[in-house]
N, C-alpha and C positions, 0 to 999 in steps of 0.2 A: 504494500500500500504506500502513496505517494504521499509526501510532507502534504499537509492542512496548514494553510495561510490564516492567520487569526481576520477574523472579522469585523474586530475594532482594531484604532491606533492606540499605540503604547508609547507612553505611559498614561497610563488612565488617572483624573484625580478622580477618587473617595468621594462619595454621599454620602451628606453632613447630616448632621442632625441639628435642630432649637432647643436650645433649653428653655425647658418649663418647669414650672412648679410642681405641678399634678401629672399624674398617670391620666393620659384624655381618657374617655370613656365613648362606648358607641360601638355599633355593630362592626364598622370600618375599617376598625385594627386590628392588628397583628404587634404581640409582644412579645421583647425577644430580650437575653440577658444582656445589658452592656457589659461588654469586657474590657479590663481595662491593660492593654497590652500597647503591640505595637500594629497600626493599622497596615494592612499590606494588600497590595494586589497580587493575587501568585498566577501568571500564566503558562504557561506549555506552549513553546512554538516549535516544532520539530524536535530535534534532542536539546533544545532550549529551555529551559527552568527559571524561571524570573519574579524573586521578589520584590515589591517595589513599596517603598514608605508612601506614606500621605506626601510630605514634600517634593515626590517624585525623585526621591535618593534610593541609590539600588540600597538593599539589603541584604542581598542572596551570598554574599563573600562571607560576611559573618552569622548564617546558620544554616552550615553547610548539614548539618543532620537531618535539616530540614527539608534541604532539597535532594539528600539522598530516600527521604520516606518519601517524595515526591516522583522519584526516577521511576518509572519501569509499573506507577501506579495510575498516578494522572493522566487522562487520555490526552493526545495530540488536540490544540485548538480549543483547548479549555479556559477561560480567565476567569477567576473565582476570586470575590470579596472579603477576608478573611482577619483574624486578629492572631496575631504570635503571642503566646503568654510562656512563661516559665513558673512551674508549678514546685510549692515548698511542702514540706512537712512529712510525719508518719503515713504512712497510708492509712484512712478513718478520719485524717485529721492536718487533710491538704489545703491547699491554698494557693490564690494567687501570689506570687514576689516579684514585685515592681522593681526593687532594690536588684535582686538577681538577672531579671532580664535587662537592665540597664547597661550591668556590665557586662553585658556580651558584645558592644559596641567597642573595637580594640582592635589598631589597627595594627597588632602584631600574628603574623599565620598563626606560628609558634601558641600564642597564647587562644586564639579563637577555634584553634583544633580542642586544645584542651579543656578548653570551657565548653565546646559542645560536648564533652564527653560528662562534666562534673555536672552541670547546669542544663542539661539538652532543654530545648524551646517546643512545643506544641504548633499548633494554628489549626481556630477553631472558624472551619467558614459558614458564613451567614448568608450568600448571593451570590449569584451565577450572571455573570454577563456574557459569555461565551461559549459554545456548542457547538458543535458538528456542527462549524461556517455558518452559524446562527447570529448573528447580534439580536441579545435577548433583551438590551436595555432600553427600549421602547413597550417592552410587555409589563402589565400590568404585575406588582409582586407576588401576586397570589402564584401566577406562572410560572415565574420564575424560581420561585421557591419548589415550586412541584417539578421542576426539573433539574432543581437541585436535588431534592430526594432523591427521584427514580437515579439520578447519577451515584447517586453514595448507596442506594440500595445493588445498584450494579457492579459495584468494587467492592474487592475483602475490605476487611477491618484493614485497621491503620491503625497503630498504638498512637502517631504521631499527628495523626490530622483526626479533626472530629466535625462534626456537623453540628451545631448550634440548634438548641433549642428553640420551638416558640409556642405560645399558646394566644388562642380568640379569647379566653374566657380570662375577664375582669378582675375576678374574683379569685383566680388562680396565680393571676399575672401581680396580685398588691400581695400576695402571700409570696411569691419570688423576690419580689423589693425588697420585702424582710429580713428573707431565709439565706438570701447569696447572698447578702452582704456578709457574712461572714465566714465567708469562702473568700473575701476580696473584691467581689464583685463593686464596682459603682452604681447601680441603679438599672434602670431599664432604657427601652430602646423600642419604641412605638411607630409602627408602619401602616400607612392606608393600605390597604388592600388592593388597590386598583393603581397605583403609584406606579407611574415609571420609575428607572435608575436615573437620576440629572447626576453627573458628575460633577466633584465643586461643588453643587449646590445643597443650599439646608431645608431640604426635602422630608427628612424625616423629624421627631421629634423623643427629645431624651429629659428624663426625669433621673435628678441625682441626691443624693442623699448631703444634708447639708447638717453639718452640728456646729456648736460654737464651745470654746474653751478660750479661758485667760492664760495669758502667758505675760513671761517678762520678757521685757524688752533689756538684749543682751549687749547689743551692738548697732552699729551700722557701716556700710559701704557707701561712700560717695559716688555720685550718680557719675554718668560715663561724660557728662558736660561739663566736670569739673569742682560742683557746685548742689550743695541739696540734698537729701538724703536716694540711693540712688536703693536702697533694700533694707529694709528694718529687720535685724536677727533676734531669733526669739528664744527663749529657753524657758524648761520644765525642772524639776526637783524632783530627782530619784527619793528612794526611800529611804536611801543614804546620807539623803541632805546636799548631793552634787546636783550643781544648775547646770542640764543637760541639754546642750543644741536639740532643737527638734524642726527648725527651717526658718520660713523668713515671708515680711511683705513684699514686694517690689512692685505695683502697682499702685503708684500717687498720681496727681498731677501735679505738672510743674511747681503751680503755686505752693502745694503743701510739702513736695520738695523741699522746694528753699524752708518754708515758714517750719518745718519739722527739726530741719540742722538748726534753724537758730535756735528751737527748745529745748534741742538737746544738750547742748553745751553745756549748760551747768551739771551736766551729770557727766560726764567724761569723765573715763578715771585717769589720772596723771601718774607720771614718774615720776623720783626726786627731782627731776630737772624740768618740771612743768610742763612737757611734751604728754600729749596723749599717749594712752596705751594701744597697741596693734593687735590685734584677734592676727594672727597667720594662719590661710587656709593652704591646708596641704596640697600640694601639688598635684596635680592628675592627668589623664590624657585627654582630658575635658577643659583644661585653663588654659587658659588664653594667655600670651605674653604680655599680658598689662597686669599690673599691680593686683594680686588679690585680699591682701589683706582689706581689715577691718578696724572702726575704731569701737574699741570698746565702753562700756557702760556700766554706773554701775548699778546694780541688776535693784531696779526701787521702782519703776514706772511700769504698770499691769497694763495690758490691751486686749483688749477681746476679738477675737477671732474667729471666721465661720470658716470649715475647715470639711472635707469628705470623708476621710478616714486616715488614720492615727496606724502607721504601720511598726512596728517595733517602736522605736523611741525617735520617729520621725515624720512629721505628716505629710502623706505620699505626695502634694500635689501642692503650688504656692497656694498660702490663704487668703485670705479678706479682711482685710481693719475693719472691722465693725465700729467701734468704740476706745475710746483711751477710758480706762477704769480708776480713778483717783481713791474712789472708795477701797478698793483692796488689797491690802499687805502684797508683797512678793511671796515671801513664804508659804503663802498660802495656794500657790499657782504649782499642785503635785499630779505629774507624770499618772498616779496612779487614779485619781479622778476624771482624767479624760473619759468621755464617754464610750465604748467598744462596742461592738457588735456579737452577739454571741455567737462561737463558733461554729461552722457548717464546714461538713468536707465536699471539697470542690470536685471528687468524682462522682457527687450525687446531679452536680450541675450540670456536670458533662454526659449523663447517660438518662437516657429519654425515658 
């Protein structure tokens, strides 16, 4: 049999989603788990295998395990919608790890062989844009999902690749928001039925789970124009009594930029010699050759922050200044009151 030419162009952007408050409601939709991974398009064009991020950055060099469960499986001429996760834990007692798939981005062979081996990455797909010289993404999702089926019903099992759940019913789909969160899961992911694929576009709609915790304000970073607060660091209090990095704001506007560095100043901690003190952030293959450090603070000023979830002693995703807290001591801002989600093992999410 002859090479099959794909029947869209590549690289394809990703169908977005709106965030909303509420799970919609209504005969119309289709709910399906948001995953919180790395978005990717995976095609097949001849002995071609091609992951491709939402940026349209390849990704297929660093998880080569991936595209080895993908060789010899994935029919020619397929492009499939899909999220790469890497899974933590005992089995009974798995999980999404954000932290872990992170670093598989590494642009050493040497080290990205090995971390497919410690760390191997999943990809769980959700949509079908391509088929046997089909371009499917004018078909309404109901179709295209049922051709996603019949496709995964037509291939073995795959330890490595999984087909994404969904359900119509309402009331099944607000008990998911619940229950995967504690799998790692973010929230849901709500599709019309009758919905084409728009690429780039925010077509669909996603409901995320939103808490809020006080933290102290630990530090800050000058913003990249010189001047102003350019990310506010924040920390928590083990049980030990150490004030533990847990991430940061970086989303002001100008104005409270500037108006932030100036209220910070009196809180700067000094050396004998009246120079601020420098937070050093370690090096990595993520820093940039400009200055990382920070200045430090010291840790007296509460903020409240709306936040998605609390992954070990760090919150997976930037937060939200809600409020500056005047009312509440620092010591009282402990790691162990953030609010969690109760445990769920994440191979219940995955098997239908």
């Amino acid at each position: 049999m002859g090479r099959m030419s794909l029947p869209i162009s590549l690289p394809v952007d990703p169908m977005l989603a709106t965030l909303v408050d509420a799970i919609p409601e209504g005969p119309n939709f289709a709910y399906e788990p948001k995953w919180d991974g790395f978005r990717c398009i995976i095609s097949r064009d001849g002995d071609r295998i091609e992951l491709g991020s939402r940026g349209q950055k390849p990704l297929t060099v660093y998880f080569p395990e991936v595209v080895g469960a993908l060789t010899g499986w994935l029919p020619d001429g397929v492009v499939l919608d899909a999220e790469l996760i890497v899974r933590s834990g005992v089995p009974g007692a798995e999980r999404l790890d954000w932290t872990a798939l992170s670093s598989r981005i590494h642009p050493a062979a040497s080290r990205i062989r090995m971390l497919s081996e410690q760390i191997p990455a999943e990809a769980v797909c959700f949509d079908l844009l391509a088929e046997g010289g089909d371009d499917l993404t004018g078909l309404p999702w109901q179709r295209r999902r049922k051709r996603l089926a019949d496709l995964f019903d037509a291939l073995p099992d795959n330890a490595r690749v999984h087909l994404s759940r969904y359900t119509t019913d309402l009331t099944k789909a607000r008990h998911w928001f619940v229950e995967f969160e504690g799998a790692g899961l973010d929230g849901l992911v709500s599709k019309r039925l009758d919905s084409a694929y728009l690429p780039g576009k925010r077509g669909w709609l996603k409901t995320k789970h939103k808490r809020t915790a006080d933290a102290v304000a630990i530090g800050y970073r000058v913003h990249k124009r010189g001047h102003g607060v350019g990310s506010l660091l924040l920390g928590l209090y083990d049980p030990d009594g150490r004030l533990i990095p847990v991430g940061g704001i970086g989303s002001f506007s100008d104005r409270m930029r500037d108006e932030l560095e100036t209220e910070l100043q009196p809180l700067l901690q000094r050396d004998a010699d009246g120079d601020p003190v420098r937070i050093e952030k370690p090096r990595s293959r993520f820093s940039s050759s400009k200055d990382q450090a920070a200045l430090a603070l010291e840790p007296s000023l509460v903020v409240e922050v709306a936040f998605d979830q609390l992954e070990g002693s760090r919150f997976r995703h930037a937060v939200q200044l809600v409020r500056f807290r005047p009312d509440r001591q620092a010591d009282s801002c402990l790691l162990e009151q953030v609010e969690r989600a109760p445990s769920y093992d994440l191979s219940q999410v995955l098997t239908d």
